[in-house]
C-alpha positions as CSV (number, residue, x, y, z in Angstrom):
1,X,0.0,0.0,0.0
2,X,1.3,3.3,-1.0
3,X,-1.4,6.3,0.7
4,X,-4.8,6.5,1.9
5,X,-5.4,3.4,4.7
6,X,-4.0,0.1,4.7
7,X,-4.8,-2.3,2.7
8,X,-6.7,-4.5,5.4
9,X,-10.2,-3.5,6.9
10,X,-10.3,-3.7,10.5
11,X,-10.1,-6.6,11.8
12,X,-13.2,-8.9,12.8
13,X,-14.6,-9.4,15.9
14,X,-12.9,-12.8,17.3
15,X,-16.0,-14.0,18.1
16,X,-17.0,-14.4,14.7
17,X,-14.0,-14.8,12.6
18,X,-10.4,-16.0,13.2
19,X,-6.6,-13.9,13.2
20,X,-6.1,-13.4,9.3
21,X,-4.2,-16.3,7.8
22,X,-0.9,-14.3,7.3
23,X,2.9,-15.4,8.7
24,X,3.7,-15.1,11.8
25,X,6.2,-12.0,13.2
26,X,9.7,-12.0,14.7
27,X,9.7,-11.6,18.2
28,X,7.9,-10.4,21.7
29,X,10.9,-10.1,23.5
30,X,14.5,-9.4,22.9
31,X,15.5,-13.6,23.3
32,X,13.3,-14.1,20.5
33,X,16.4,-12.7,18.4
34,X,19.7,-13.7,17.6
35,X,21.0,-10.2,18.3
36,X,18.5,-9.5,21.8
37,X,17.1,-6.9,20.4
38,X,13.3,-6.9,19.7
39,X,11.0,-4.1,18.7
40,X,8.1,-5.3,20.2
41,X,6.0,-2.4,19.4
42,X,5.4,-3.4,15.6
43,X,3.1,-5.8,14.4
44,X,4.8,-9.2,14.7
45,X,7.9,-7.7,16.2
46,X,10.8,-7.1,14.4
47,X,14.6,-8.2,15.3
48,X,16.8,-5.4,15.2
49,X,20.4,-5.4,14.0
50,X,21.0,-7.9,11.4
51,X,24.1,-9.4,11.8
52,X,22.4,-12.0,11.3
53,X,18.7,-12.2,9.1
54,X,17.2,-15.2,8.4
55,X,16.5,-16.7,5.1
56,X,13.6,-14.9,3.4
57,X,14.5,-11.9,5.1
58,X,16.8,-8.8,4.3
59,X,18.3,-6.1,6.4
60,X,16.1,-2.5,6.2
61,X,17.8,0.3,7.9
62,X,19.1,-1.8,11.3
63,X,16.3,-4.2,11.0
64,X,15.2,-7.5,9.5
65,X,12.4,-7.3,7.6
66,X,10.5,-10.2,5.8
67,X,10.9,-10.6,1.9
68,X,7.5,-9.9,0.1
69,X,5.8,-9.7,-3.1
70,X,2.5,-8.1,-1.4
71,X,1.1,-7.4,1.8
72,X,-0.4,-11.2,1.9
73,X,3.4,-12.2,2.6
74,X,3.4,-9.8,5.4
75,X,2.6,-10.5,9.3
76,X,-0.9,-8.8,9.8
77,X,-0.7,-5.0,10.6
78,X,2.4,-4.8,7.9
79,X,2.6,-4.0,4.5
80,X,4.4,-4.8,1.6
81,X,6.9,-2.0,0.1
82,X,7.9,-1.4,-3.4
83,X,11.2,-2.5,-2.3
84,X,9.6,-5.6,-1.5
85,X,10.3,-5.7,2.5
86,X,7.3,-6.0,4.8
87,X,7.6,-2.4,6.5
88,X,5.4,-1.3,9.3
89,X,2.3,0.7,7.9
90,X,2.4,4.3,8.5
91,X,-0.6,5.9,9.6
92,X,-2.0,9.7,11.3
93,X,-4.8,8.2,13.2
94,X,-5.9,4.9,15.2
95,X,-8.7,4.7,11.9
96,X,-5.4,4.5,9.7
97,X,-4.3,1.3,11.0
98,X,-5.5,-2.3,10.9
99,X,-7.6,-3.6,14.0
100,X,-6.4,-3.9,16.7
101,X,-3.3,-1.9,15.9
102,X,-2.9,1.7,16.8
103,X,-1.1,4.5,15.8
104,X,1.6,5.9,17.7
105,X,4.5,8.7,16.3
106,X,3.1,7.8,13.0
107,X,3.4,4.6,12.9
108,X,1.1,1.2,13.5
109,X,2.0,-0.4,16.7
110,X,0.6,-3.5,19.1
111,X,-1.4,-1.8,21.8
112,X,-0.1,-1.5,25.4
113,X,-2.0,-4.0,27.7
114,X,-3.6,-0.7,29.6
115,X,-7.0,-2.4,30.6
116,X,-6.3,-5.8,28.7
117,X,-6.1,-7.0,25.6
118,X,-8.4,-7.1,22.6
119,X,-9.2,-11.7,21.4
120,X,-7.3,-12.4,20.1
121,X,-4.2,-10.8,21.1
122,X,-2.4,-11.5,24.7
123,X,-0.7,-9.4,27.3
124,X,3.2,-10.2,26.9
125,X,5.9,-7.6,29.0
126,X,3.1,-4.9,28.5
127,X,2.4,-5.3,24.9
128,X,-1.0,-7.1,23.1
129,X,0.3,-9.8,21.2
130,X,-0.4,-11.7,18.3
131,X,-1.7,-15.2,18.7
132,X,1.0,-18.2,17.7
């Protein structure tokens, strides 16, 4: 996706439908990585320095990012680039980003556990989580 909202509608109520059939992200906590490092914030969680990227991945700016051809390839609450990286979505408002995502500094992130988490998602070192 390029402007306007991301590509995904907001995302059903659990009740009634299941977490979008899409990979699954990097990491929840900094062990989940090779290097320690986790951004837990973004959708899926990304690893950060790439010494060392997995296969199927490539190194964006200090970060792994998954290799894509469109936003399908992606983690849910990520897009697909032209450069063909899955890239968190960028966003101006909470409306901008895929449920339950919300935006923060322009940018999509997992929601803080506040009150609880929305079903799916989990409460994980004060982040809402993605199902596995």
């Amino acid at each position: 996706m390029d402007a306007g909202g991301p590509a995904d509608a907001a995302l059903p109520d659990a009740a009634v439908a299941p977490w979008p059939d899409r990979p699954t992200g990097q990491c929840v906590r900094g062990a989940d990585c090779a290097t320690g490092l986790c951004n837990a914030a973004a959708p899926g969680g990304f690893c950060q320095g790439c010494g060392d990227c997995p296969g199927g991945y490539t190194c964006n700016f200090g970060t792994c990012n998954r290799d894509c051809d469109d936003d399908a390839d992606c983690p849910y609450g990520l897009e697909c680039n032209r450069g063909g990286s899955c890239v968190v979505i960028r966003c101006d408002a909470d409306a901008d980003c895929p449920g339950p995502y919300v935006c923060n500094q322009g940018l999509c992130n997992r929601p803080t556990c506040g009150d609880g988490c929305p079903a799916p998602l989990r409460c994980v070192a004060d982040r809402c989580v993605e199902p596995e």
